[in-house]
C-alpha positions in Angstrom: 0.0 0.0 0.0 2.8 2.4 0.8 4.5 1.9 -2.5 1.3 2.6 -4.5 0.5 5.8 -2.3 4.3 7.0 -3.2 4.0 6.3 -6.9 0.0 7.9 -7.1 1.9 10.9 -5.5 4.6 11.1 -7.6 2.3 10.5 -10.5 -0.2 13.4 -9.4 3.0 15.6 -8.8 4.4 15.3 -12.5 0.8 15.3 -14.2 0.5 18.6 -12.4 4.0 19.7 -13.6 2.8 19.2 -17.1 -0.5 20.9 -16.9 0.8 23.8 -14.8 1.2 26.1 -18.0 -2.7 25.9 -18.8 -3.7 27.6 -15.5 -2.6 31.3 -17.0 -4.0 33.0 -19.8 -1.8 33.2 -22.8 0.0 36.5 -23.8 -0.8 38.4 -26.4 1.6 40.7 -27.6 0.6 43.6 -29.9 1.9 43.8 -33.6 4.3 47.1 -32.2 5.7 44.0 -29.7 5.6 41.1 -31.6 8.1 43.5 -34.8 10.1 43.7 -32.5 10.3 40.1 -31.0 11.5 36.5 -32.1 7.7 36.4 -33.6 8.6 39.4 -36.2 12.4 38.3 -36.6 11.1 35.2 -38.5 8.1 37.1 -39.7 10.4 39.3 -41.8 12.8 35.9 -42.5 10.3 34.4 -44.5 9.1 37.6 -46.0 6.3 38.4 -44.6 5.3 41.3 -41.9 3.3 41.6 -38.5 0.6 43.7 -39.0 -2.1 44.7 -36.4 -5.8 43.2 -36.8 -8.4 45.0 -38.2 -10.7 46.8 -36.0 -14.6 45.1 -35.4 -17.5 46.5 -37.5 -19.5 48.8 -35.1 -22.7 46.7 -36.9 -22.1 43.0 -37.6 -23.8 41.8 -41.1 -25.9 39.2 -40.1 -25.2 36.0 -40.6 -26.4 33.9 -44.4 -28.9 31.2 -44.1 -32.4 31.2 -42.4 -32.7 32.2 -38.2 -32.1 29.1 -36.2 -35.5 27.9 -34.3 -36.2 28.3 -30.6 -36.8 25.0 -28.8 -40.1 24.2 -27.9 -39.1 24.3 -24.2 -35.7 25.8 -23.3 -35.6 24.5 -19.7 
């Protein structure tokens, strides 16, 4: 019993180890940042360039294709 409480432990302990990086949110650098960065150093090495995403449409278009249709009871 004592030597499958040592290895769940030291199994939990390294499964934790591995997930440890999905607890944060990512980082998100802005294009300014990212020209600047390994991110735009290979950017411009395959001959492209980091450019900043286009701002949202005050008014979406609405979406093609008929309205989707309530269910009958939601709850």
């Amino acid at each position: 019993m004592a030597i499958a409480l040592v290895v769940a432990i030291v199994s939990v302990a390294s499964l934790t180890m591995l997930v440890r990086d999905r607890w944060h949110a990512p980082e998100i650098k802005p294009a300014t940042e990212a020209q600047h960065s390994t991110t735009g150093q290979i950017a411009r090495a395959a001959g492209a360039t980091v450019l900043p995403t286009d701002p949202s449409l005050a008014v979406e278009p609405k979406p093609a294709g008929p309205k989707r249709a309530q269910p009958a009871n939601p709850y």
